[in-house]
C-alpha positions in Angstrom: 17.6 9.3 -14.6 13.8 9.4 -13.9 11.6 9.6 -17.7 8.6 8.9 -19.1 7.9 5.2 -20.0 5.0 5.3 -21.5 1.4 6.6 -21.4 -1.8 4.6 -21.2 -5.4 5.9 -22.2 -7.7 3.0 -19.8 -10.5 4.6 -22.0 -12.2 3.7 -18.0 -15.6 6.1 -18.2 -14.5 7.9 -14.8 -11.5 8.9 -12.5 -9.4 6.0 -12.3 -7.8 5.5 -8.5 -5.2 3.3 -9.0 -3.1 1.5 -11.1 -0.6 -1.5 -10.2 1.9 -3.6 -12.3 1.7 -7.7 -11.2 5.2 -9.3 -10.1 7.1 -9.0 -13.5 6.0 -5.7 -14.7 4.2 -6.9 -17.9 0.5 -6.9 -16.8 -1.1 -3.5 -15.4 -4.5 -3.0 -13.6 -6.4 -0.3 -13.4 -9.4 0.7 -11.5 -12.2 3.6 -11.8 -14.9 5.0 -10.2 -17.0 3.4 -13.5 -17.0 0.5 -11.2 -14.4 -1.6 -13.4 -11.4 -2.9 -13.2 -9.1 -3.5 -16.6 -5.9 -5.4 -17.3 -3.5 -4.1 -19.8 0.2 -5.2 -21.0 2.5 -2.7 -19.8 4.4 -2.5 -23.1 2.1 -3.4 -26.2 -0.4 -1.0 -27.2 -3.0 0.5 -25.2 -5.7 -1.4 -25.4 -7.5 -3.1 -22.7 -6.8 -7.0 -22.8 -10.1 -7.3 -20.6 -12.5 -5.5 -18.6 -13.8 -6.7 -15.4 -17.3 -6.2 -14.1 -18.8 -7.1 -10.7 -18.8 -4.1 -8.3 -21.5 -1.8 -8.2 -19.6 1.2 -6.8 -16.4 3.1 -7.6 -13.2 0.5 -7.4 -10.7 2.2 -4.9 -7.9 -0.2 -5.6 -5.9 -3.1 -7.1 -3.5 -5.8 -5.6 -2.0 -8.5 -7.1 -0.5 -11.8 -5.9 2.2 -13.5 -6.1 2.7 -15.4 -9.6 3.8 -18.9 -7.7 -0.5 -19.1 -6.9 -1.4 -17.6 -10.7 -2.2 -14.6 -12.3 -4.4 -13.9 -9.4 -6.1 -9.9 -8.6 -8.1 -8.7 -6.0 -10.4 -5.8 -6.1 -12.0 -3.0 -3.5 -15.2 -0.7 -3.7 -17.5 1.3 -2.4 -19.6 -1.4 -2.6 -18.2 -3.2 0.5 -16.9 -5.9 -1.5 -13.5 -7.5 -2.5 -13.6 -9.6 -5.2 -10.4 -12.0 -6.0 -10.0 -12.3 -9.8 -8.1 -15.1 -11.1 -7.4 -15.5 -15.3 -6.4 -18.7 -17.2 -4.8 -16.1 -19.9 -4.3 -12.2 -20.0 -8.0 -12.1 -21.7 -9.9 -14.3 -19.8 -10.9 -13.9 -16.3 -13.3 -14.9 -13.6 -14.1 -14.7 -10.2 -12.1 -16.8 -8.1 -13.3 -15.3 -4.3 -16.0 -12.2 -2.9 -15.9 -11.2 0.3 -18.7 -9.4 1.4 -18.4 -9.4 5.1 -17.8 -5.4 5.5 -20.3 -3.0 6.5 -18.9 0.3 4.4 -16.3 0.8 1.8 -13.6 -1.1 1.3 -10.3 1.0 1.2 -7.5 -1.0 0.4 -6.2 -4.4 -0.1 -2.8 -6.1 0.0 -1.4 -8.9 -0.9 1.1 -11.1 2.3 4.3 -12.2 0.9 4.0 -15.4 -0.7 6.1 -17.5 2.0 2.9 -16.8 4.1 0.6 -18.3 1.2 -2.5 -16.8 -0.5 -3.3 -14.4 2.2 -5.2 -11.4 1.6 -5.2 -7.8 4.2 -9.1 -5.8 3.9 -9.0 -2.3 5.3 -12.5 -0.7 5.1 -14.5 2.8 6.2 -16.2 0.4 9.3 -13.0 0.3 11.2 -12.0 -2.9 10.6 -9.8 -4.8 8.8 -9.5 -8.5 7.5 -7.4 -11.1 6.9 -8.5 -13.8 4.5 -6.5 -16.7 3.7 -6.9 -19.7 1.0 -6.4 -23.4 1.5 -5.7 -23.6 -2.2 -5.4 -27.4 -1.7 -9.6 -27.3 -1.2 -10.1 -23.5 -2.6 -11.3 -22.5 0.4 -11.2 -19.2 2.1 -10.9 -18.7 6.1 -11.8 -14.8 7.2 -10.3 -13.2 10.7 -11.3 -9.9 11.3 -9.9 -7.4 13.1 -12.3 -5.5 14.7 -12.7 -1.7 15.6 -8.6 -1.0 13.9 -9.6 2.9 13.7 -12.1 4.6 15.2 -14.0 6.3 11.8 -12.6 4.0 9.5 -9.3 2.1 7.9 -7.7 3.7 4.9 -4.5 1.5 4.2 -3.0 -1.2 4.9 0.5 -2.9 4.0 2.6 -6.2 4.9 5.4 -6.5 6.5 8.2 -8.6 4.5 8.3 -12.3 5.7 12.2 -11.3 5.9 13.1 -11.5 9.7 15.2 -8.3 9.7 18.7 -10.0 10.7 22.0 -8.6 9.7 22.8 -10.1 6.0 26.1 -10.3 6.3 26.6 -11.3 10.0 28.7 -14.5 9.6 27.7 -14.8 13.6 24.0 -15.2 12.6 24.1 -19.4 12.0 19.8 -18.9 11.2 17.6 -16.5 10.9 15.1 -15.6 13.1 11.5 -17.5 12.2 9.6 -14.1 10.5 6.2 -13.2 12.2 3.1 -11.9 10.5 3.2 -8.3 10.6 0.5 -5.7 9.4 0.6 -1.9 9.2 -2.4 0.5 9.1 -3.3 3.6 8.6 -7.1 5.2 9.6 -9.0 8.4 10.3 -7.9 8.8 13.8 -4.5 10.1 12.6 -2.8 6.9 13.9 -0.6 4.5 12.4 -0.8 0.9 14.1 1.6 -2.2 13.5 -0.2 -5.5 13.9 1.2 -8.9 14.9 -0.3 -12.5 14.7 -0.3 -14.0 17.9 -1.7 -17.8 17.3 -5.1 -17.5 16.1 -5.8 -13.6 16.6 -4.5 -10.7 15.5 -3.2 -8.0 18.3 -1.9 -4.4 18.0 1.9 -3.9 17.8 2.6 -0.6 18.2 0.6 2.8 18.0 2.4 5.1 15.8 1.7 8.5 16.6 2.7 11.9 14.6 0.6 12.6 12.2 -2.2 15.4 13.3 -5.1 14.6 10.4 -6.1 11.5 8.5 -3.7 8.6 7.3 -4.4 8.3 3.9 -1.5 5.7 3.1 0.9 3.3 4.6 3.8 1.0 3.1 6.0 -1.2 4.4 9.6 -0.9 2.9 10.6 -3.9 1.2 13.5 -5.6 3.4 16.6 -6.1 2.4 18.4 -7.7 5.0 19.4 -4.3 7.4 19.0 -4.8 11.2 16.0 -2.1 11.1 13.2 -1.7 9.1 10.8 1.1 7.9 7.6 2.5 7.4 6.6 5.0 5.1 2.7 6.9 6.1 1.4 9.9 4.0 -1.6 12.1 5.5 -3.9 15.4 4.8 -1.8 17.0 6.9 0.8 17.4 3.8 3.3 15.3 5.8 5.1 12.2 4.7 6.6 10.4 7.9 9.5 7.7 7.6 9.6 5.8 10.7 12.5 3.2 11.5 12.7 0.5 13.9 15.7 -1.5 15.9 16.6 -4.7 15.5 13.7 -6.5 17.3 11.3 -3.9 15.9 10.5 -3.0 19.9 11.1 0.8 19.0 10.1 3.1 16.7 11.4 6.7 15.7 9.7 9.0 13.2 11.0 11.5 10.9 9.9 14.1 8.3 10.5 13.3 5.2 9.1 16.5 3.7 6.2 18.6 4.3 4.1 19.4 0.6 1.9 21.9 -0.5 -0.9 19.8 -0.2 -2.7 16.6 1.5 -0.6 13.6 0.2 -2.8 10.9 -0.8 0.0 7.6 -1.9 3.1 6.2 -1.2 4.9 3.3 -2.8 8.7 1.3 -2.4 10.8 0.5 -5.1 11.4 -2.9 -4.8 14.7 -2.9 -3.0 13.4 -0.4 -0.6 15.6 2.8 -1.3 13.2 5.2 -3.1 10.0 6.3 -1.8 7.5 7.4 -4.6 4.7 10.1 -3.4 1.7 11.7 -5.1 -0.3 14.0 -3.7 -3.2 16.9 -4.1 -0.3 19.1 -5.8 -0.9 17.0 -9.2 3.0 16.0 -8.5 4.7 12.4 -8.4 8.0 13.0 -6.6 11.1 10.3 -6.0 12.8 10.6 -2.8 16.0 8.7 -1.5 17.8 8.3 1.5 21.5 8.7 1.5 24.6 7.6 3.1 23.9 10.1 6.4 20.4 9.2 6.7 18.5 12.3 5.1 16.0 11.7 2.5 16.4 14.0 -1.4 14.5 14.0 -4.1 15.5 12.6 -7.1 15.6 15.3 -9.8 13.4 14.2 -13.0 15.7 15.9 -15.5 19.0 15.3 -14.6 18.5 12.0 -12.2 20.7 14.0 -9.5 19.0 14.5 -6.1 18.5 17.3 -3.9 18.4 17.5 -0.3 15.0 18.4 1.6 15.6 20.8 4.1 12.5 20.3 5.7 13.6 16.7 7.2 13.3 16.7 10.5 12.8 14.6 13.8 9.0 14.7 15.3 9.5 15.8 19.0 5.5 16.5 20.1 3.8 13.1 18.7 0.6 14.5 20.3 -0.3 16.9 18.4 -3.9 16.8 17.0 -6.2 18.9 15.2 -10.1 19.0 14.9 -11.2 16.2 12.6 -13.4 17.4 9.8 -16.7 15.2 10.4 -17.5 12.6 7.1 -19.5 9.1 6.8 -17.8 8.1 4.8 -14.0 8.7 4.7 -13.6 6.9 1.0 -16.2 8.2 -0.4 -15.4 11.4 -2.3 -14.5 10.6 -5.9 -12.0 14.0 -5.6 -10.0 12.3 -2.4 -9.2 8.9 -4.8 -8.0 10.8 -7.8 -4.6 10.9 -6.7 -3.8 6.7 -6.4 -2.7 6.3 -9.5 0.7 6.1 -8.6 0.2 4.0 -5.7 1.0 0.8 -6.6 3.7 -1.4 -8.1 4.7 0.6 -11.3 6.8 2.5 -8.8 7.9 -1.0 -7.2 9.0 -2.1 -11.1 10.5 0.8 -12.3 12.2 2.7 -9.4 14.7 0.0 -8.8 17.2 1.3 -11.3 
């Protein structure tokens, strides 16, 4: 049964973009185009336990870190920046990290999973995206970049789970496979691209190719211990795409989850990977679930019963394009953010039931 939890007013001054709950559900950010970002509790009242000030441009979006390094946040704008926030309680908070090494907007951040440390993904309008990782013996932060990701510019970006994807219950598996650093992106050549460490540089994967306008989100299902893994992307062209890999993630397939009415802005796991939130330019947040044959249904809100999308369907010309709409910027438009707020972990938190 899907309901209502609870409502928030962020009293923000502007559109708020997104909103995400840190590990335990309890502490929510938000993040406007007032150029602020504010921490709330989840389940007290509604007002802001702080407000946090040091981007001069609309915030895009939120990430928090694991709780083993703190209550740590980090912070993207328009401004170029990323600015890691770290608080000593729910009220007080300072800046812990700014990264100003971007030459446009800064789309998207992402926390790695926390067996790969304090490690932080960038994805910004230049094309590029970075990697930055703390020594938090010394406090000191080390930046690889990778250049040129997406021609135009990088709009998500999502980790892979340190989880090697080896069978869970295979009593012939003695140890599991030693996980590699894996990255998934999303840009304004249509594309979708999987990344993999390889020593000291960062090479690309695979090129995922389906979708025939912009990526505006990727996410990288949560593993739970399957011999495949999947990738959810969401695009203007009012497609969501589910792609699955084989066991040594050498493959991938795509399928149609379901075509909308309009572009699809954000996409977001619950945390055992089995339902797929998505918000869109429809005003709409929809559930969606695979079942036992493989097909993904939406989860009815009223009655918590789900019905099958007919429109689910394997991809058989990956080559199709259309004419890309010329823009500078491709985060720039206050109109194209409005839709994040569902984006983020309140779906990982809350979904799982």
């Amino acid at each position: 049964m899907v309901s209502l939890l609870q409502e928030i007013d962020t009293e923000h001054e502007d559109i708020v973009h997104h909103a995400a709950l840190d590990f335990y559900g309890l502490l929510l950010a938000t993040c406007s185009s007032d150029g602020s970002v504010r921490i709330f509790h989840s389940r007290k009242n509604n007002k802001a336990l702080a407000e946090l000030k040091g981007h001069q441009g609309p915030v895009w979006q939120v990430a928090w870190a694991h709780p083993k390094f703190g209550n740590i946040l980090a912070s993207c704008s328009y401004d170029r920046k990323v600015i890691i926030w770290k608080s000593t309680t729910p009220r007080d908070w300072s800046k812990l990290y700014e990264y100003i090494n971007h030459d446009s907007s800064v789309n998207s951040v992402d926390f790695a999973p926390a067996e790969y440390g304090l490690v932080l993904a960038c994805a910004s309008s230049d094309g590029s995206i970075s990697v930055l990782t703390c020594n938090t013996e010394y406090g000191v932060w080390d930046a690889k970049k990778i250049p040129n990701a997406h021609t135009i510019g990088v709009n998500a970006i999502s980790w892979c789970s340190a989880q090697a994807p080896d069978p869970a219950f295979d009593q012939r598996v003695t140890s599991r496979n030693p996980a590699v650093k894996r990255l998934v992106s999303g840009g304004c050549d249509n594309l979708v691209k999987i990344w993999r460490e390889d020593n000291d540089r960062w090479i690309e994967e695979h090129r995922l190719e389906a979708h025939s306008d912009w990526v505006r989100d990727v996410a990288w299902a949560p593993s739970i211990g399957l011999p495949r893994m999947q990738i959810a992307s969401a695009s203007q062209d009012r497609h969501v795409i589910i792609w699955s890999s084989n066991a040594d993630l050498s493959q991938w397939t795509s399928n149609v989850l379901h075509t909308f009415d309009d572009a699809v802005w954000s996409i977001s796991w619950s945390t055992t990977g089995n339902v797929l939130a998505v918000t869109g330019g429809d005003n709409n947040v929809s559930l969606w679930k695979e079942n036992s044959e493989g097909q993904w249904i939406r989860i009815n809100y009223e009655s918590g019963t789900a019905i099958q999308s007919k429109q689910s369907h394997q991809l058989h010309n990956p080559h199709q394009q259309q004419a890309q709409q010329p823009l500078n910027l491709p985060q720039s438009s206050d109109s194209e953010h409005s839709s994040n707020l569902s984006n983020s972990n309140l779906s990982n938190s809350q979904l799982s039931n």
